[in-house]
N, C-alpha and C positions, 0 to 999 in steps of 0.2 A: 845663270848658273847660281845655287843655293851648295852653303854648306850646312852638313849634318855629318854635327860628331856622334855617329852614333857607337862608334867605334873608340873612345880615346880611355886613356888610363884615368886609375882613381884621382889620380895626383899629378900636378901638371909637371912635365919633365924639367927636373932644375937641374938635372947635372947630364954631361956632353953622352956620358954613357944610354942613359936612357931614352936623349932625344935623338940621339943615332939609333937606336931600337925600332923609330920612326920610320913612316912614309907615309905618301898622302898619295890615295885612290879616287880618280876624279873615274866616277863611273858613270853613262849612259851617251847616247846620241850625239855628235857633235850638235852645240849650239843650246843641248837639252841636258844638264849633269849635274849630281850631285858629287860634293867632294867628302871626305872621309879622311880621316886623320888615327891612324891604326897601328896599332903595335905589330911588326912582323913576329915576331916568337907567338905570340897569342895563336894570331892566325894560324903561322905554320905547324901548332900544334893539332890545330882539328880538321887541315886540309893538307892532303899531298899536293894538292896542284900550287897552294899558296906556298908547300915549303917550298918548291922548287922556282917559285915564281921571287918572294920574299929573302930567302935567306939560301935560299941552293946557287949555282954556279953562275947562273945569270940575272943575279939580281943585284940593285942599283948599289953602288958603293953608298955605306954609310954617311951623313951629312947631316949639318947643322946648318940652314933650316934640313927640315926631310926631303928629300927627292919625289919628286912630282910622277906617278905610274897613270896614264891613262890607256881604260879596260871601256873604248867606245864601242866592244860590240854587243854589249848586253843594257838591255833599257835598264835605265836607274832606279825603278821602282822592282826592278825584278831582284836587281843585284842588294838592295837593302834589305830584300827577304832573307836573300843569301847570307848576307854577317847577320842577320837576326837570326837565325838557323846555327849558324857558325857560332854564337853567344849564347846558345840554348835558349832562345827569348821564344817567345808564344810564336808560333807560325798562325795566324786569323787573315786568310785570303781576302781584297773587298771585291776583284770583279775575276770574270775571267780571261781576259789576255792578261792581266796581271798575273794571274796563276798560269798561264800558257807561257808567260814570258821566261817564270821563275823556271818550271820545266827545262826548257830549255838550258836556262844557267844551271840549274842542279844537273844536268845529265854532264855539262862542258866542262863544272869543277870539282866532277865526281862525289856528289854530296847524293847515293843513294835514297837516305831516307828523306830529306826534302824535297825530291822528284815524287816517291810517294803519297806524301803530303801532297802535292801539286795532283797529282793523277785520282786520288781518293775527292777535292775541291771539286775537280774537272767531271767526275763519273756524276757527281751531285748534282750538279748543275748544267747538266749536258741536255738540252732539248731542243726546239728548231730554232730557236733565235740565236742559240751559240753554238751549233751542230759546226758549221762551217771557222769559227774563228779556233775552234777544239783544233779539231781536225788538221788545219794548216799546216805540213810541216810535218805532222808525227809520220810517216814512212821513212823518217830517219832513224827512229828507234826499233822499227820493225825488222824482224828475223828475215833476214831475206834468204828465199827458198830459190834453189837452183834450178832444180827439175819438179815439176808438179806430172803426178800421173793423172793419164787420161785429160789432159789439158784441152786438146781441141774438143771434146765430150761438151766441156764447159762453157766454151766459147760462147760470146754473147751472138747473137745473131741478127740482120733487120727483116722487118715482115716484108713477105712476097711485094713487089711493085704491083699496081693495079692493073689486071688486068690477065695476070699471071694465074694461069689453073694451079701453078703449084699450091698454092696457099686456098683452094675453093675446097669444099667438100659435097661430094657429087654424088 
């Protein structure tokens, strides 16, 4: 486990008020995490899911040191796009399950335009060696359709078995 403040105030908290403003975000995989040292009001300014997480009804009583949140369902490297995004910082994808991963975190902590950002990476760099790690996973964001007409039309079908005249032409 590494920390990366990438998150912390200008000025290191000296008084009780400010370091209760605190919490610390150990984000990714058990066993694989980066921690974070972040100001709740920042945050729950540029996310609803952080106000509610951070400073809404259920979030950690204030404390000196900060209370410890671990968010182990999002890989660590996805989630530090996510407060670089949160920070206005450059979003510069380097691979793609990075930017597959972010995807997924921008769709969970409702960060629209850095799903975008992830999906505009993803169309660039979309050919047969990453067709499959793309892919993975996105029929969760797909509009799911109820009734399709003429569905059986569609149906995929397999060729005649051998030996079958259905499939000869005579």
């Amino acid at each position: 486990m590494s920390q990366v403040p990438l998150i912390a105030t200008e000025e290191t908290p000296s008084t009780e008020s400010s370091a209760c403003n605190m919490v610390i975000l150990e984000a990714g995989l058990p066993g694989d995490t980066w921690r974070y040292c972040v100001e709740r009001e920042r945050l729950a300014e540029r996310s609803e899911w952080f106000r509610a997480m951070l400073v809404g009804p259920l979030a950690p009583a204030p404390s000196d040191p900060p209370p410890l949140l671990k968010v182990q369902h999002v890989e660590k490297r996805a989630f530090d796009y996510l407060l670089r995004y949160l920070r206005d910082e450059l979003i510069n994808f380097q691979s793609v399950s990075t930017a597959r991963a972010t995807l997924d975190a921008a769709h969970q902590y409702l960060c629209p335009e850095l799903a975008r950002l992830a999906v505009e990476y993803l169309e660039k760099n979309l050919n047969s060696n990453t067709v499959l790690k793309i892919y993975q996973g996105l029929s969760l964001y797909a509009n799911h359709v109820t009734s399709v007409p003429n569905w059986s039309s569609h149906s995929p079908t397999a060729p005649p078995t051998p030996g079958d005249d259905a499939g000869e032409i005579g």
